[in-house]
C-alpha positions as CSV (number, residue, x, y, z in Angstrom):
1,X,0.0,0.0,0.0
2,X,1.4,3.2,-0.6
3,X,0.9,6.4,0.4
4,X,0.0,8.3,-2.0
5,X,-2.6,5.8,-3.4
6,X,-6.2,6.0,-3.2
7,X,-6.5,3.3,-1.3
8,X,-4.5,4.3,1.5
9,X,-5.3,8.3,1.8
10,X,-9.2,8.0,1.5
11,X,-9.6,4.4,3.5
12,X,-7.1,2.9,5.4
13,X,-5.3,6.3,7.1
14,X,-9.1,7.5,8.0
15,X,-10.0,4.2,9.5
16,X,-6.7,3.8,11.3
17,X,-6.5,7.4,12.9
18,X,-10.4,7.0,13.8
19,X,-9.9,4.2,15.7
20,X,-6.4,4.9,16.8
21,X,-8.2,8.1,18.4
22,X,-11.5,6.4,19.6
23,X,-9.7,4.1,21.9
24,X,-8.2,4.6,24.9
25,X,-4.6,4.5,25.5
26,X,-4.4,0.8,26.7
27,X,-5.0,-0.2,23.3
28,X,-4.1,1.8,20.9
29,X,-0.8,0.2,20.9
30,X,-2.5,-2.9,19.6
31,X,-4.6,-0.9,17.2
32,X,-1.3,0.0,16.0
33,X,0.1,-3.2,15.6
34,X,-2.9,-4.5,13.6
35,X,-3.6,-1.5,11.5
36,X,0.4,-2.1,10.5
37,X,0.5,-5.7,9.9
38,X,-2.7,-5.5,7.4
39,X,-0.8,-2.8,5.9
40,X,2.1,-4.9,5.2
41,X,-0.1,-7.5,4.3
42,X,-1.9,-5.6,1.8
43,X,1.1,-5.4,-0.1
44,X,3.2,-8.1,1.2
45,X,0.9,-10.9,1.1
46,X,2.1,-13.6,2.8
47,X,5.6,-12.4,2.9
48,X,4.7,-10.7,5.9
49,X,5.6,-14.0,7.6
50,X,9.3,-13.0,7.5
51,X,8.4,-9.7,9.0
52,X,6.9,-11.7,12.0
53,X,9.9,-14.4,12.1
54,X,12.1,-11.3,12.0
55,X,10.4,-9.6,15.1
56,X,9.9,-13.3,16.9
57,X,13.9,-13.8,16.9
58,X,14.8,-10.4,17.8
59,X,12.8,-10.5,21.0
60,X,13.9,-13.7,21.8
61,X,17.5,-13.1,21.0
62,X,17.0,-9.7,23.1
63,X,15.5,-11.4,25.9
64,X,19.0,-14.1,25.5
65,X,20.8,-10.9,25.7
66,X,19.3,-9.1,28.7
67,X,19.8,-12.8,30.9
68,X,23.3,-12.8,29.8
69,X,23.5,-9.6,30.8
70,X,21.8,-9.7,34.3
71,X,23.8,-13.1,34.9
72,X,27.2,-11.4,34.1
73,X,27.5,-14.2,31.1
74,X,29.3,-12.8,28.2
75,X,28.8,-16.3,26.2
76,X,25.0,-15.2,26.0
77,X,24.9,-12.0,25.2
78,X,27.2,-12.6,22.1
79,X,24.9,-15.9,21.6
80,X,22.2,-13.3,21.3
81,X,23.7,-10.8,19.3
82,X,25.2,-13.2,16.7
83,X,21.8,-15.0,16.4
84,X,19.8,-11.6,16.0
85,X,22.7,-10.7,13.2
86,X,23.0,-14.0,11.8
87,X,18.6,-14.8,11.6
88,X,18.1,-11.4,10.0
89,X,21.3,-11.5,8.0
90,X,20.6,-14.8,6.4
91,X,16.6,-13.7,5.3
92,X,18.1,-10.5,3.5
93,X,21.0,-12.5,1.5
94,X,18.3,-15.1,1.1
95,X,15.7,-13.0,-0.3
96,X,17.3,-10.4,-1.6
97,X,21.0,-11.5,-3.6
98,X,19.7,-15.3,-4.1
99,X,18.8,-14.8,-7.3
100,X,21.8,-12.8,-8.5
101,X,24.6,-14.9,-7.4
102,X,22.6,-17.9,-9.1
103,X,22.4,-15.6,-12.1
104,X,26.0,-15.1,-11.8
105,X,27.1,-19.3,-11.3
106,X,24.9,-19.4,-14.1
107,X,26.3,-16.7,-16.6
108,X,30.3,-18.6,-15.9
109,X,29.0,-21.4,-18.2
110,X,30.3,-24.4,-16.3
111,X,26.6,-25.3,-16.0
112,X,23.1,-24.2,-15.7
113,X,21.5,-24.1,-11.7
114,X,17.8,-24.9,-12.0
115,X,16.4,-22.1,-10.0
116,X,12.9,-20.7,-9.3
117,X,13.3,-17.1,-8.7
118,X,12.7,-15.5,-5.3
119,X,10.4,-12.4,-4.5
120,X,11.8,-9.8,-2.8
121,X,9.8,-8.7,0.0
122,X,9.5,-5.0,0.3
123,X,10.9,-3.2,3.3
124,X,13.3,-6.3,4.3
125,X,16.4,-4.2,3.7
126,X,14.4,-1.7,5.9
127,X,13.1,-4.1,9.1
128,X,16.1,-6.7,9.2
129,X,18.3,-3.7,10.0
130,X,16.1,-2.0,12.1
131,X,14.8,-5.1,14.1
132,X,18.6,-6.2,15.0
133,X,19.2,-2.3,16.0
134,X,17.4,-3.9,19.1
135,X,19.6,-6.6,19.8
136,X,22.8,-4.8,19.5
137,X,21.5,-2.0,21.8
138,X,20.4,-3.8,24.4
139,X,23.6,-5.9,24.6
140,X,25.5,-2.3,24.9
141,X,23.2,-1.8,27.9
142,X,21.3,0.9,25.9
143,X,18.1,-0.3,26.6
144,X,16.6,-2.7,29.0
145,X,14.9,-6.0,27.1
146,X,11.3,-5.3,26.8
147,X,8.7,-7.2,28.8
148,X,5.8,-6.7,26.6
149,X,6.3,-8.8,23.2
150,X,3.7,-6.9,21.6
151,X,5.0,-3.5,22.2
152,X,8.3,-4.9,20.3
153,X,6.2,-5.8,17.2
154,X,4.9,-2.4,17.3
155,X,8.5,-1.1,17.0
156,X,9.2,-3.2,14.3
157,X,6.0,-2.8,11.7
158,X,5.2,0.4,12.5
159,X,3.5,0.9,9.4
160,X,4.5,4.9,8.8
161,X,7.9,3.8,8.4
162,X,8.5,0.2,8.1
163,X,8.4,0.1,4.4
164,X,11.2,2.8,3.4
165,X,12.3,4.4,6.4
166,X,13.8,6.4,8.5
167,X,15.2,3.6,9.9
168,X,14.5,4.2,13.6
169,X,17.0,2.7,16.0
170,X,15.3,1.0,19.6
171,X,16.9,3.3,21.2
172,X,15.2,6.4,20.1
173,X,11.9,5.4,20.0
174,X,11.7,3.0,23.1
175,X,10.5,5.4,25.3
176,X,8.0,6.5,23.0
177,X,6.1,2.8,23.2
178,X,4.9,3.3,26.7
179,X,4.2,7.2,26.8
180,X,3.9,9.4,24.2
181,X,2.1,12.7,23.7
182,X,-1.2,12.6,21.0
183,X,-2.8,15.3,21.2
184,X,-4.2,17.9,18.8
185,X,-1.1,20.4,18.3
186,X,1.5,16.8,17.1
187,X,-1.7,15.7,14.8
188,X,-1.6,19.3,13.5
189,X,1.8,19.5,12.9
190,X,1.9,15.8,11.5
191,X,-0.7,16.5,9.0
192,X,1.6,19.4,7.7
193,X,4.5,17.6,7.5
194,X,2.5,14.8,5.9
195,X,1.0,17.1,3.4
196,X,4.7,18.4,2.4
197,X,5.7,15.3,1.6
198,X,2.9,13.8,-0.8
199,X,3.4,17.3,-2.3
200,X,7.0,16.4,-2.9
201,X,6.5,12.8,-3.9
202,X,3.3,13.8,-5.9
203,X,3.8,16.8,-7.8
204,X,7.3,17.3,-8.3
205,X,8.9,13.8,-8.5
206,X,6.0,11.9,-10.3
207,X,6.0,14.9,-12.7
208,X,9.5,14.7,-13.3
209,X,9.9,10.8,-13.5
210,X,8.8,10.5,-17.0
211,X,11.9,12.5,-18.3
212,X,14.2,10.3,-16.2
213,X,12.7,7.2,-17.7
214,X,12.7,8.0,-20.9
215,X,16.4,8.7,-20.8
216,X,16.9,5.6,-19.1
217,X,15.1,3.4,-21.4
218,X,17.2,4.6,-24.4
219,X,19.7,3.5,-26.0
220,X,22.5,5.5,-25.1
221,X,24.5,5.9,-27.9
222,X,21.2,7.7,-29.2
223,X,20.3,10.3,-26.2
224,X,23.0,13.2,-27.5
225,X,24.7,15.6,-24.8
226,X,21.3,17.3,-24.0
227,X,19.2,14.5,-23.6
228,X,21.6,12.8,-21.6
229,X,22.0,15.6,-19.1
230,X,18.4,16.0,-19.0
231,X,17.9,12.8,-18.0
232,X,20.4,12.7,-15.3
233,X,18.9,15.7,-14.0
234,X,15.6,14.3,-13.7
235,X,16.5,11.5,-12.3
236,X,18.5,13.7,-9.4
237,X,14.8,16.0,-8.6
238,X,13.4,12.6,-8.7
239,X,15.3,10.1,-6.5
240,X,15.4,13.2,-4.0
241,X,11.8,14.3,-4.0
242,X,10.7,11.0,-3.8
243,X,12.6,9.8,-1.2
244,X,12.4,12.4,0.8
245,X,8.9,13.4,0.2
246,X,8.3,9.5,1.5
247,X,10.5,10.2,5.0
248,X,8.6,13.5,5.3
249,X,5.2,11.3,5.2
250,X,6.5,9.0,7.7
251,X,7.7,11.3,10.5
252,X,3.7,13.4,9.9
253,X,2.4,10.2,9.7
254,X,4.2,9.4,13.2
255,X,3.6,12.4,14.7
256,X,0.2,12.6,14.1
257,X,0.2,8.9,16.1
258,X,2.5,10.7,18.6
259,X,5.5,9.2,17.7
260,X,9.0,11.2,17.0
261,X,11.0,10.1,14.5
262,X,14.5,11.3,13.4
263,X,15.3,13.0,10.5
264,X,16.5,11.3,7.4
265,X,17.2,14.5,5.1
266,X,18.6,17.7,5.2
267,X,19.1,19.4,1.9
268,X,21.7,17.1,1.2
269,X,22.1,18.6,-2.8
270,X,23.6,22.0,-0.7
271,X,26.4,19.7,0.5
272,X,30.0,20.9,-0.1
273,X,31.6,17.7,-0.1
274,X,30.6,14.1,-0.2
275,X,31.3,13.5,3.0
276,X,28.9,16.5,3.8
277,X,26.3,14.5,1.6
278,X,26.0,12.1,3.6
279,X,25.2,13.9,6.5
280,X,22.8,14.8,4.9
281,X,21.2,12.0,2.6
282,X,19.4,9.1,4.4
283,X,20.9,10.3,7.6
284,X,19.5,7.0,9.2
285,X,20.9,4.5,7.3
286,X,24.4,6.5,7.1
287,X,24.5,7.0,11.4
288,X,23.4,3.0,11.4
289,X,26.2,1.9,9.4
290,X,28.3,4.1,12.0
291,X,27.1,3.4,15.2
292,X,27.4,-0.7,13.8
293,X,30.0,-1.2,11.5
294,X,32.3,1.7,11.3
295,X,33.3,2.7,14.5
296,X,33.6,-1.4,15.9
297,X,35.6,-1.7,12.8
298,X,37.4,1.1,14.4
299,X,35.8,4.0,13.1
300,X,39.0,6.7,12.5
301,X,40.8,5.7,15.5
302,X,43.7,4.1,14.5
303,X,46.1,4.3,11.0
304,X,45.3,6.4,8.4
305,X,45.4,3.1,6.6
306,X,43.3,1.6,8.2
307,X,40.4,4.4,8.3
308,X,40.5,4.4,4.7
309,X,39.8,0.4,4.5
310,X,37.1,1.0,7.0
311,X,35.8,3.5,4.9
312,X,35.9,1.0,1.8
313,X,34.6,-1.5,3.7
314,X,31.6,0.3,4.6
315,X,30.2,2.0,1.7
316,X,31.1,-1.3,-0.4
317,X,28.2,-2.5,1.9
318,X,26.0,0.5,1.9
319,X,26.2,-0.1,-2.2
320,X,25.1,-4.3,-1.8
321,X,22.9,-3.0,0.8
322,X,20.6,-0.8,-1.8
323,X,20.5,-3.7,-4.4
324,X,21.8,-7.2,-6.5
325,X,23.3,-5.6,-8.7
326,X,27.0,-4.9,-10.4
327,X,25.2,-1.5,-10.7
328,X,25.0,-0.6,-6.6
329,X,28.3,-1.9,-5.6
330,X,30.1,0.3,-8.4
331,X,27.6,3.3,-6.7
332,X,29.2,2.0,-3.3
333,X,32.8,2.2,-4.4
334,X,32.5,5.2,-6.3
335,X,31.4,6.8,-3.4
336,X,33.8,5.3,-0.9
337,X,36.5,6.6,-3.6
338,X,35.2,10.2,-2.9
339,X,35.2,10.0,1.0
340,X,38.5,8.4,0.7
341,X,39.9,11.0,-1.3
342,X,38.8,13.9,0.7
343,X,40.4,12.4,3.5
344,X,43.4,12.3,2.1
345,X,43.1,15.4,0.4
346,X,41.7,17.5,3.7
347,X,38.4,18.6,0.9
348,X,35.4,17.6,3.6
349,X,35.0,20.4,5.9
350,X,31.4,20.8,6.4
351,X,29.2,23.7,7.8
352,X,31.1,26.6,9.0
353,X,34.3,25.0,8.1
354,X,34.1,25.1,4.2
355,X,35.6,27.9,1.8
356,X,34.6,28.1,-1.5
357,X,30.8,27.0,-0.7
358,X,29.3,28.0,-4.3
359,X,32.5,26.6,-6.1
360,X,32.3,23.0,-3.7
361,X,28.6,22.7,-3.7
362,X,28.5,22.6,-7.8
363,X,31.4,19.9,-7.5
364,X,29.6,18.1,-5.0
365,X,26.1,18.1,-6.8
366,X,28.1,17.0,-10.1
367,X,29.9,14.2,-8.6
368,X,26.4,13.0,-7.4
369,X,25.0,13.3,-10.0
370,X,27.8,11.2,-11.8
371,X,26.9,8.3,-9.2
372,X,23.7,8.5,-9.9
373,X,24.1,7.7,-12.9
374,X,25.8,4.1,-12.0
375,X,22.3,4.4,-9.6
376,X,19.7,4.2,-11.9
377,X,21.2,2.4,-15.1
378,X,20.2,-1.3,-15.5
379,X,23.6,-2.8,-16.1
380,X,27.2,-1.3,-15.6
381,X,28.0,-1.2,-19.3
382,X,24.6,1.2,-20.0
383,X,26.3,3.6,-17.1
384,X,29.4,4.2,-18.4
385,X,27.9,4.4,-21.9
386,X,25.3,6.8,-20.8
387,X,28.3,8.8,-18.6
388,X,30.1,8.6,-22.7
389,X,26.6,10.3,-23.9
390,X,26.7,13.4,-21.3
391,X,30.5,13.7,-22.2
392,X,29.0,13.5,-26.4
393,X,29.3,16.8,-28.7
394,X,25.6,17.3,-29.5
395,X,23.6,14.7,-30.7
396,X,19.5,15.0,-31.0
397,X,17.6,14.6,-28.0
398,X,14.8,11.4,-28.6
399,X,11.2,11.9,-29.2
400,X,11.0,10.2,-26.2
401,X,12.5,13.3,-23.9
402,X,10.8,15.9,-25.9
403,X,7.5,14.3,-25.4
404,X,8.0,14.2,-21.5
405,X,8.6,17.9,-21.3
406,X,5.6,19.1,-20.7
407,X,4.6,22.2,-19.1
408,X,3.8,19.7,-15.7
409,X,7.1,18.1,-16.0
410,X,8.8,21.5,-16.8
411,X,7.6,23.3,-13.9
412,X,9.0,20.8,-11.7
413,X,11.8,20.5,-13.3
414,X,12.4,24.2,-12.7
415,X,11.1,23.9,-8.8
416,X,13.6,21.0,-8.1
417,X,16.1,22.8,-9.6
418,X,15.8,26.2,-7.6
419,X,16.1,24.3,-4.4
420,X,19.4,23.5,-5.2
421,X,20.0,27.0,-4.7
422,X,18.8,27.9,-1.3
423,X,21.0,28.2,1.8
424,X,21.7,25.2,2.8
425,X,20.2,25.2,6.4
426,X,16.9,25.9,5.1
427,X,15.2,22.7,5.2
428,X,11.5,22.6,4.0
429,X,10.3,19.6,6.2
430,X,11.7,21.2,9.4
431,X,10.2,25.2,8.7
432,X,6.8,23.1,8.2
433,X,7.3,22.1,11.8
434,X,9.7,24.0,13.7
435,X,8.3,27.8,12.3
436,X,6.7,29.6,15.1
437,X,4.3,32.5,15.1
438,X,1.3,33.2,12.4
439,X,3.8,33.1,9.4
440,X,5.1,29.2,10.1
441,X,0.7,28.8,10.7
442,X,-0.3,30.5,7.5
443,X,2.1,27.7,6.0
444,X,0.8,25.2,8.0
445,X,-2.5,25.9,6.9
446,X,-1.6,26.3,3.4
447,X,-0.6,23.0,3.5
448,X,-3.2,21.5,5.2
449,X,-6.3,23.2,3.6
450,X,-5.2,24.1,0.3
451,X,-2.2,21.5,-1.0
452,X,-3.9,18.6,0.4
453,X,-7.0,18.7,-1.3
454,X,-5.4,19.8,-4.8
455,X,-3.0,17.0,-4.1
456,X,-5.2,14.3,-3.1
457,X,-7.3,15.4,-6.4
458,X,-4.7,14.7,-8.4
459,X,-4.1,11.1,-6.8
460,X,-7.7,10.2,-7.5
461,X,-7.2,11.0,-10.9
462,X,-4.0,10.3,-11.8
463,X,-2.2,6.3,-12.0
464,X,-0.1,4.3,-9.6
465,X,3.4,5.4,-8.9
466,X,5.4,3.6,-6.3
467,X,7.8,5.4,-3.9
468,X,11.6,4.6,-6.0
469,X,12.9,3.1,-2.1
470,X,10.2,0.4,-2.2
471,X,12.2,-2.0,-4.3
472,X,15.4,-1.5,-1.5
């Protein structure tokens, strides 16, 4: 189900915030849990069977954890860590890589692998992570083990952002599962926030996807200098829009449930340096991979040497992590080849720290945007052909392109754009939320009253279109 379907604005979110409000707080927690597992289910199918083996082991392996703990046994605590990491480990290489390392035993020619292929469930990549994020803190003494099994499955299915994030760490949102404030000011202000994002998701990125696609599904050799860079460029409003217009739903859709979830953006195309990017771009997934891998690795602590192997190591894995594909582990590495080279090169101050801001930002964007590239192409070979197209002496932009750019797509196009261009602390979901005093509730409003309904117009009129992180 997604959220900016018919299906979910006008039925399910009505009949889950009515009843989540109608109840009393003993069970809206169990509300919760239900309303979340049928959405999983209505998409899922039975695949939500691994979400529920997912959240069994994780409790159990947490409650293994907290008796090691309490019975000063170090055996049991790394029993339950390794079985947490090893359970949820095993169902995303499972589900998620099977079918490309049979593809690639295959493609070697010493014989053929008879092999149904697998389905890969949506959100795994999203809930394996978060779900072991339990584990691991409570065996760092984080978190006490929690007595109530169902308030754990809450944690895990949460439906606002159990399907593509922000990945929400036990520790920040364990408190939250016993008390939290609902009341009428976090429902306003989640509604806003909500509204932002399907405007985001809804009229900028759907209206700018066609462009991208069109690029993408030609031939490279054929897209010419400006279709190539048009293309590209789409695709950057899109994958940004879209993903962040989806994190932007989430945390309305969790406030307005009382729940406070982190941020997962902030303006990350105003970066000055890649290592500023991601600080910026799916801050959860980049401060999991910290808190998890990179500092037990070692984190910058030791050699030089070693840092930069940890680096390696790490964004090699945040590539595999995003997909199967030759495609997302060249992404990876490219990117680890950036943060490596500013390292060495001292070119990742952030914030107050940078010079040259207008001259670094443009660098940064453009090495993105390079990566993004490798990102969205189907096979290697088509990236660095299409990477050959934008470096091309003319050419004639396809049909294809011309025909996407229309006045809808072009207005967009020219909206996504001009954000580049604002300072790079001004960060649309956060004014929608954090500005005070009758100008921040004029916008508020705006959102509410007028976007909304224009937006949800266009929904019930328009055709499917699937949030881009669904298929991670």
């Amino acid at each position: 189900m997604v959220f900016s379907s018919v299906t979910f604005l006008f039925f399910f979110l009505p009949i889950c915030l009515g009843g989540y409000y109608l109840l009393g707080s003993r069970l809206r927690n169990a509300w919760l849990l239900l309303s979340s597992l049928v959405f999983y289910t209505w998409g899922g199918g039975a695949l939500v069977s691994l979400l529920i083996i997912s959240t069994a082991v994780d409790y159990a392996m947490g409650w293994v954890v907290s008796a090691g703990i309490h019975n000063g046994s170090r055996a049991l605590v790394r029993l339950g860590v390794v079985g947490s990491v090893v359970v949820n480990l095993g169902l995303l290489s499972y589900f998620k890589y099977a079918n490309f390392f049979i593809e690639q035993i295959n493609s070697l020619g010493f014989g053929n692998i008879a092999w149904d292929s697998v389905v890969l469930p949506i959100g795994i990549s999203f809930f394996t992570f978060q779900s072991m994020s339990y584990t691991i803190d409570v065996s760092r003494g984080r978190v006490e083990h929690l007595r109530n099994p169902l308030d754990f499955a809450l944690y895990v299915t949460l439906f606002p952002q159990l399907v593509a994030g922000p990945i929400v760490r036990f520790h920040e949102i364990s408190d939250q599962l016993h008390s939290r404030v609902v009341n009428i000011e976090t429902f306003a202000l989640g509604a806003a926030r909500f509204s932002h994002g399907l405007g985001k998701k809804v009229l900028i990125a759907d209206s700018v996807a066609p462009i991208a696609d069109a690029a993408f599904r030609t031939d490279p050799g054929g897209l010419g200098l400006v279709g190539a860079w048009l293309g590209i460029a789409a695709y950057t409003i899109q994958i940004y829009f879209d993903f962040s217009g989806y994190s932007d739903m989430a945390i309305g859709l969790g406030s307005m449930f009382g729940f406070t979830f982190p941020e997962n953006f902030r303006r990350p195309y105003s970066a000055v340096s890649i290592t500023d990017f991601w600080r910026r771009w799916h801050i959860t997934l980049s401060n999991w991979f910290r808190d998890y891998l990179y500092i037990p690795l070692g984190g910058s602590r030791r050699n030089p040497g070693r840092t930069m192997a940890n680096l390696w190591i790490v964004f090699v894995l945040v590539g595999i992590w995003h997909g199967a594909d030759w495609t997302f582990l060249l992404w990876g590495v490219y990117h680890g080849a950036w943060l490596v080279g500013e390292r060495l090169t001292g070119q990742r101050p952030v914030g107050e720290g940078a010079s040259l801001v207008p001259l670094r930002r443009a660098i940064t964007l453009l090495a993105v945007m390079v990566g993004w590239v490798m990102f969205r192409s189907p096979t290697a070979g088509h990236a660095f052909s299409y990477l050959g197209a934008m470096l091309s002496a003319g050419g004639v932009t396809p049909e294809a392109i011309t025909n996407a750019l229309d006045t809808r797509a072009l207005i967009a196009m020219a909206l996504g754009a001009a954000s580049v261009f604002l300072p790079g602390n001004v960060v649309g979901g956060l004014l929608v939320t954090g500005w005070r005093g009758v100008r921040g509730t004029t916008l508020r409003i705006a959102e509410v009253a007028v976007a909304l309904p224009y937006i949800m117009i266009i929904v019930a009129s328009g055709s499917f279109s699937p949030f881009l992180y669904y298929q991670f």
